[in-house]
TIFIPA-682660 format. One record per residue: residue in one letter; x, y, z of N, C-alpha, C in turn. Coordinates in steps of 0.001 Angstrom, whole numbers, padded with zeros to 6 digits, always signed. Layout:
<atoms>
AXYZXYZXYZ...
</atoms>
This chain:
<atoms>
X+004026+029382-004948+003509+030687-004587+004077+031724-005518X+003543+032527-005783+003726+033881-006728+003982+034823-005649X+005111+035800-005938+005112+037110-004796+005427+037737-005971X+005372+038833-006083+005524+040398-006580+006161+041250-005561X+007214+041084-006377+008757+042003-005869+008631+043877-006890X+009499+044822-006430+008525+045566-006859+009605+046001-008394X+011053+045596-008310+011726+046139-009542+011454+045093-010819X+011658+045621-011589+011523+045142-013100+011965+044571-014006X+013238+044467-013128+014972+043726-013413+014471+042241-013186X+015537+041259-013620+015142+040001-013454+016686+039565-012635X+016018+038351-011513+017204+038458-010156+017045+036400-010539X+018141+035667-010145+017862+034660-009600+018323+034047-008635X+017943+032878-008240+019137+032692-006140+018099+031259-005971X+018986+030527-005200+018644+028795-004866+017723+028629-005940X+017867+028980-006772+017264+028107-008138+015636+028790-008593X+015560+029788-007422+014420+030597-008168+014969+031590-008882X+013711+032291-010189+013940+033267-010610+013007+033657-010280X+013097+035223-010765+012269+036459-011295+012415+037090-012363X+011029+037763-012960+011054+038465-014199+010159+039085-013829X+010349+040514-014207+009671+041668-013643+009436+041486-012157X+007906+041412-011927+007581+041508-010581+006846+040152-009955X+007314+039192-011274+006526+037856-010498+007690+036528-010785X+007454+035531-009210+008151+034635-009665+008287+034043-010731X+008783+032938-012076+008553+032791-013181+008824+031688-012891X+009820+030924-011853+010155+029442-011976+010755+028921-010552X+010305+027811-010382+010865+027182-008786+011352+025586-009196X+012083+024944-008750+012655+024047-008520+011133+022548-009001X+011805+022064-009733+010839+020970-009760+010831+019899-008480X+009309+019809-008100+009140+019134-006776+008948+019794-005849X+009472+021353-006060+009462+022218-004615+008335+023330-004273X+008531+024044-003679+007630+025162-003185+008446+026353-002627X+007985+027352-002737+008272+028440-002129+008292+028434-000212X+009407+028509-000032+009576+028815+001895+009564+030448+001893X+009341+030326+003265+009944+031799+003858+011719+032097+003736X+012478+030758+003163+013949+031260+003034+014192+031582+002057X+013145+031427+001134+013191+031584-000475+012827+032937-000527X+011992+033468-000065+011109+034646-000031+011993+035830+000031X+012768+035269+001016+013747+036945+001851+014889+036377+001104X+015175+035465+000800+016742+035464-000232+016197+036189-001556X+015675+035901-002458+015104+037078-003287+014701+038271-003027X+014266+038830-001724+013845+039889-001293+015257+040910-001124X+016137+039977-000382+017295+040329-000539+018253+040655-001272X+018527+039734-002151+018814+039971-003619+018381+041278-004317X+017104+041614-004327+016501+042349-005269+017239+043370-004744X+017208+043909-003123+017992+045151-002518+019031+045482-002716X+019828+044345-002899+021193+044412-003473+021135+044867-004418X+020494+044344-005442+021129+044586-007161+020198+046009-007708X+019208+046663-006524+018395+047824-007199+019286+048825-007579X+018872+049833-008831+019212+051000-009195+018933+051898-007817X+020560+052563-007621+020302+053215-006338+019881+054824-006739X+019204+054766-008604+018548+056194-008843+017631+055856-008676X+017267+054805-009104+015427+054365-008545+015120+053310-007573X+015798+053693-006505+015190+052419-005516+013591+052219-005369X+013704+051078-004752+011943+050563-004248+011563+052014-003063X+009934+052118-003864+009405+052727-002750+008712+052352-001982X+007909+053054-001186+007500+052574+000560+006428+051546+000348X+005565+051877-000763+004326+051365-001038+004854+049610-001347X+005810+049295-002193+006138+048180-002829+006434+047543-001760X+007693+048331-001087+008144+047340+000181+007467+046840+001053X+005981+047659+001362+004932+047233+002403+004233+045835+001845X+003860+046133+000394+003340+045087-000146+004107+043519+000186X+005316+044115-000293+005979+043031-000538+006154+042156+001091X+006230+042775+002019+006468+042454+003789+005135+041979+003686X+004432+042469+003456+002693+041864+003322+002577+040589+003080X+003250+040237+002106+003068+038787+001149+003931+037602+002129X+005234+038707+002857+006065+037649+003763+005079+037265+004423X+004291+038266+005381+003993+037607+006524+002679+036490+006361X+001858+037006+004761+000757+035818+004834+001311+034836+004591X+002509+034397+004299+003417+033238+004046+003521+032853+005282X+003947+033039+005861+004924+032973+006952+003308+031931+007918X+002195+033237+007981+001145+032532+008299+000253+031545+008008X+000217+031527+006954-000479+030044+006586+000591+028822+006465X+001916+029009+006497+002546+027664+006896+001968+027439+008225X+002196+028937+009311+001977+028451+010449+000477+027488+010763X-000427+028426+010386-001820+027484+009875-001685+025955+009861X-001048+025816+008341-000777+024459+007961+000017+023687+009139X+000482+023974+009699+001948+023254+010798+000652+022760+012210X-000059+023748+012299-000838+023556+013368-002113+022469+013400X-002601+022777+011937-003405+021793+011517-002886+020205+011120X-001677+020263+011349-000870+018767+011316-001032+018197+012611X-000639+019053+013419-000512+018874+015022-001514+018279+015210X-002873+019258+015459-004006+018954+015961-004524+017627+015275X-004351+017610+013684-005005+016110+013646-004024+014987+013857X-002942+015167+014050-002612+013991+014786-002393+013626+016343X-002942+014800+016866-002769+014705+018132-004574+013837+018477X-005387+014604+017435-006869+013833+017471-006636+012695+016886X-005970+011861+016106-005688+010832+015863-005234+009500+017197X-003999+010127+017633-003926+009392+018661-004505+009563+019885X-005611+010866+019955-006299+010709+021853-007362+009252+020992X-007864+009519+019781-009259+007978+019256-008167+006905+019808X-007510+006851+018783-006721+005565+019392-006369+004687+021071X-005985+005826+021733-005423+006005+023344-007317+005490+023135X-007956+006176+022984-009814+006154+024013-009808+004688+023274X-010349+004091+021972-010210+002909+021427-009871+001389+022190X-008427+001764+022849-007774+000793+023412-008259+000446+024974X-008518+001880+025320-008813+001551+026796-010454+001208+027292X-011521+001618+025858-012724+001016+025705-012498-000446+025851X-011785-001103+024775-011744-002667+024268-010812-003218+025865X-010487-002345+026708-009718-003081+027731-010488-003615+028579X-011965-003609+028582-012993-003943+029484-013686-005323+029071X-013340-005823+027861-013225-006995+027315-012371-007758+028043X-011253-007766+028857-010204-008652+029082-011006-009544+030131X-010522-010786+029898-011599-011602+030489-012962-012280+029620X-013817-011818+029039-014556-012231+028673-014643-012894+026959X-015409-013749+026983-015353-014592+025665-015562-013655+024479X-014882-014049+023764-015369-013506+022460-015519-014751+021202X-016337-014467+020172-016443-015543+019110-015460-014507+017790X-014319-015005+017375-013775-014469+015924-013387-015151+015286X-012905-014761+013960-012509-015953+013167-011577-016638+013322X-011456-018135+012895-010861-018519+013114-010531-020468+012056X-010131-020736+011811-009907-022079+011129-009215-023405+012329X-009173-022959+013321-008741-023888+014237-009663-023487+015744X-009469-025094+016744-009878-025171+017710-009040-025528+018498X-009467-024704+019829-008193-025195+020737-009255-026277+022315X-008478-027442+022330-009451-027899+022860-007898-028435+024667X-008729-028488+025659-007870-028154+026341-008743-028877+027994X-009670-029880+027264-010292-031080+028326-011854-030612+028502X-012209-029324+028471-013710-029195+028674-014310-028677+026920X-015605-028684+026583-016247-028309+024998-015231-027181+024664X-015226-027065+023289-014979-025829+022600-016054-025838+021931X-016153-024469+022110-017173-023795+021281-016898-023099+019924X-017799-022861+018966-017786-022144+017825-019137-021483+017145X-018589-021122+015815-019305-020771+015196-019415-020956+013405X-020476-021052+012431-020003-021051+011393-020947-019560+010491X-020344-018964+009674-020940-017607+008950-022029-018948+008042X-022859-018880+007871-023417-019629+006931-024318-019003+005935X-023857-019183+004591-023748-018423+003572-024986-018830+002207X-025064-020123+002647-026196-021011+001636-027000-021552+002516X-028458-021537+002549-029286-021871+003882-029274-023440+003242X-029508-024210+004397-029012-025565+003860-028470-026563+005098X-028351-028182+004531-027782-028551+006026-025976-028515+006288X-025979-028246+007392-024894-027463+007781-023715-028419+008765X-022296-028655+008006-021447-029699+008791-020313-029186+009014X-019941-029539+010225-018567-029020+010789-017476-030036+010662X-016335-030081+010126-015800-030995+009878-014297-030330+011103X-013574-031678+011770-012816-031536+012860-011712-032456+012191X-010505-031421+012018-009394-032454+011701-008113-032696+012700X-006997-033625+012696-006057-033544+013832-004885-032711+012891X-003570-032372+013562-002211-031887+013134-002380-032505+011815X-002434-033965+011580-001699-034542+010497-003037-034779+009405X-004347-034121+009305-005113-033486+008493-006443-035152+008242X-006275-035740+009455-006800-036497+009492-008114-036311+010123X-009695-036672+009488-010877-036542+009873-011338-037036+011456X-011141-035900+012668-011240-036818+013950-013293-036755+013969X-013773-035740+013561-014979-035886+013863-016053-035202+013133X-017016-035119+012850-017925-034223+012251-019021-033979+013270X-019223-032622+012394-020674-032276+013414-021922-031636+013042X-022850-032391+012624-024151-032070+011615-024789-030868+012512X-025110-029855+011819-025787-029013+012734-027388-028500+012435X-027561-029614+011159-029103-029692+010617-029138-028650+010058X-030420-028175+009286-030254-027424+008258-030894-026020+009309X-030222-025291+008491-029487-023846+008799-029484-022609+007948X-030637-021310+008264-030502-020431+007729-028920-019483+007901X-029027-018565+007050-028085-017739+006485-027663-016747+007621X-026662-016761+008056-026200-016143+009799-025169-016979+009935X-025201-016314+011488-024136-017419+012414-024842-017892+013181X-024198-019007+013160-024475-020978+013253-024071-021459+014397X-024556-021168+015680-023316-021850+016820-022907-022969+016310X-021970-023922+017146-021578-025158+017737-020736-025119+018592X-021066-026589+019410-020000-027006+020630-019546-028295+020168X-018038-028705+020532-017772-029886+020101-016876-030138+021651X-017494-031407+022034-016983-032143+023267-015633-032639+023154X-015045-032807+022359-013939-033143+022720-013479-034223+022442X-014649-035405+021254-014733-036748+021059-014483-036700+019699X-013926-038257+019342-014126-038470+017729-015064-039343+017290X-014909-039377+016248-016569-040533+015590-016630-041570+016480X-016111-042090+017435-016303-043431+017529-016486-042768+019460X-016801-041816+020122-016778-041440+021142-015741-041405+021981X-014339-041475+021644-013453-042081+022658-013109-039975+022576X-012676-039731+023703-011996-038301+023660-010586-038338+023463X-010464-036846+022806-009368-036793+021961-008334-036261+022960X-007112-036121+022764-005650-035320+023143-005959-033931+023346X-005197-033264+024187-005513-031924+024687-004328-031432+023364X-005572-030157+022425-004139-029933+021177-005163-028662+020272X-004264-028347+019160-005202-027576+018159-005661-028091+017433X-007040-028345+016604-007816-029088+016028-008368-028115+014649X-008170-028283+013665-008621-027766+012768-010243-027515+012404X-010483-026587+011504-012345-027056+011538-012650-026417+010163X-013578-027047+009805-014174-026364+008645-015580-026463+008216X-015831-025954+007373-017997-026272+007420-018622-026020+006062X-019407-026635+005780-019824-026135+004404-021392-026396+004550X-022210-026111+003133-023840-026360+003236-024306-026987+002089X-025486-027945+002604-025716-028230+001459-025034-029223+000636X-024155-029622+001009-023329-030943+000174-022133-029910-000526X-022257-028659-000654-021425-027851-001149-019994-027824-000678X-018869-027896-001849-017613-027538-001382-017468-026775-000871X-017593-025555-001123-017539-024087-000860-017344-023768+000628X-016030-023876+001139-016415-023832+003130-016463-022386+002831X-017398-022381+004355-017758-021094+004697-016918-020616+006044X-017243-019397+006766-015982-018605+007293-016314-019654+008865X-015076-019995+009448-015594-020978+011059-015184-019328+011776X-015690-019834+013315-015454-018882+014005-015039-019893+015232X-014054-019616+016424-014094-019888+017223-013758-018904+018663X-014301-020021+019924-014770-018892+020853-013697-019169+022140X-013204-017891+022440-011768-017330+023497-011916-016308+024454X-010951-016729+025246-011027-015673+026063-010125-013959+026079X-010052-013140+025787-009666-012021+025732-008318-011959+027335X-007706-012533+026828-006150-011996+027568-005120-010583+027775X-005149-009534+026624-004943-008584+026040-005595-007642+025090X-004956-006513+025573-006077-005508+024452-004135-004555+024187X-004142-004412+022607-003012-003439+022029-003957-002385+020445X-002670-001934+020414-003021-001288+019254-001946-001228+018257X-002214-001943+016937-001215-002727+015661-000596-001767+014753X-001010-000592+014926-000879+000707+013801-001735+000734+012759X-001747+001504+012242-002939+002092+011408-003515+000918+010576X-002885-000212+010078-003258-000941+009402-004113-002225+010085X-003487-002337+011707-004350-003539+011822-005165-002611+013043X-005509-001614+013823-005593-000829+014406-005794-001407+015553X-006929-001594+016907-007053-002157+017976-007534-003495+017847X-006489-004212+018806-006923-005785+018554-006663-006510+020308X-007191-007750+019632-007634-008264+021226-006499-009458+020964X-006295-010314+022002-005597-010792+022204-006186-012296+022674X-006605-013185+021270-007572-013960+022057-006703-015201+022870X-006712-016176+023461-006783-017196+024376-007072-018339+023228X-005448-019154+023101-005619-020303+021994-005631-020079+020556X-006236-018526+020006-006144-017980+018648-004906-016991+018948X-004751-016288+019097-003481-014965+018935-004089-013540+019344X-003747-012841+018154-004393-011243+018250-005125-011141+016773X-006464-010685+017071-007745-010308+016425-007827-009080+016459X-008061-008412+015495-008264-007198+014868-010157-007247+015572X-009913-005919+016098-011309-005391+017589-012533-005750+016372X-012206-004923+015162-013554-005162+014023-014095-006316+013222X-013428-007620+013594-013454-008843+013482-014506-009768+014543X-014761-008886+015732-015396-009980+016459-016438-009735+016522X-016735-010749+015958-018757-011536+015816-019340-011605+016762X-019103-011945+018228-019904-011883+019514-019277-012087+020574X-019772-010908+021297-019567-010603+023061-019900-011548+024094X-019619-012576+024977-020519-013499+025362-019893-013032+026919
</atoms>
């Protein structure tokens, strides 16, 4: 900030100067406060020629310049407030929207299945229209089952998998890996699997409102593919 002080003399104090009637230099990194303002203001009173002191006109000016200071910090201070006070009522409303979810299924991403005696369900993003396979592995990355889901436009892809391996016998109650591709293509595409909503929080700005799925963990709210 520039103020215009009204003598002609040059004053300096906490590392500001003056020359003539305008600041000339401030602290690298810093800004002008209101403590800066009246310590130079002060200063200047001190060190004036007491044949030519400041007259009425300068001093008004100069009180002038305090107080639009003084006011647009206040401005600025208030406009901090308010948007973070509107920051966290979205957030607070956010959380207690997604709390009406608790209970009900959701489909999100996911690379594993949790299987626990009745189907798990899923999903695959499918990215190359084409025929479409779900591949089911155990802990130790071993092939328990596949699941052809015939050929398949570009979307999401349900599936249910019972709970069996290639040879029909049913598997151990456990987490089951999954993956899917099209087309004979390496390229897996994104799996999704489907939970129940146990919890609703909020992660901070970076992961913001998330759900709390059943068998997966916590899912970020803008992640989930379908409401069921």
């Amino acid at each position: 900030m520039s103020a215009v002080i009204g003598s002609t003399s040059s004053y300096s104090t906490s590392g500001l100067s003056l020359t003539g009637s305008t600041v000339t230099n401030t602290p690298t990194g810093s800004t002008m406060t209101q403590s800066d303002f009246l310590q130079l203001l002060t200063t200047q009173l001190q060190d004036q020629d007491p044949t030519q002191p400041m007259d009425n006109s300068q001093m008004a000016s100069e009180l002038a310049q305090f107080a639009t200071l003084s006011s647009t910090q206040d401005i600025d201070t208030n406009l901090q407030t308010l948007s973070s006070n509107l920051s966290t009522g979205m957030q607070t409303s956010q959380v207690l929207s997604a709390s009406n979810l608790v209970g009900k299924q959701v489909l999100v991403p996911s690379s594993t299945l949790d299987y626990s005696g009745s189907a798990a369900t899923g999903g695959v993003n499918v990215t190359t229209a084409g025929d479409v396979v779900v591949t089911i592995k155990d802990s130790n990355g071993n092939t328990v089952n596949t699941i052809d889901l015939g050929t398949q436009q570009t979307g999401l892809a349900p599936f249910s998998w019972n709970g069996t391996d290639s040879n029909g016998n049913t598997v151990a109650n456990g987490t089951y890996s999954i993956s899917a591709n099209s087309g004979g293509s390496s390229t897996a595409m994104t799996t999704y699997a489907s939970g129940s909503v146990t919890g609703v929080g909020y992660g901070g700005t970076t992961t913001g409102t998330y759900l709390q799925v059943a068998g997966i963990g916590g899912v970020p709210l803008s992640q989930v593919a379908q409401i069921n």
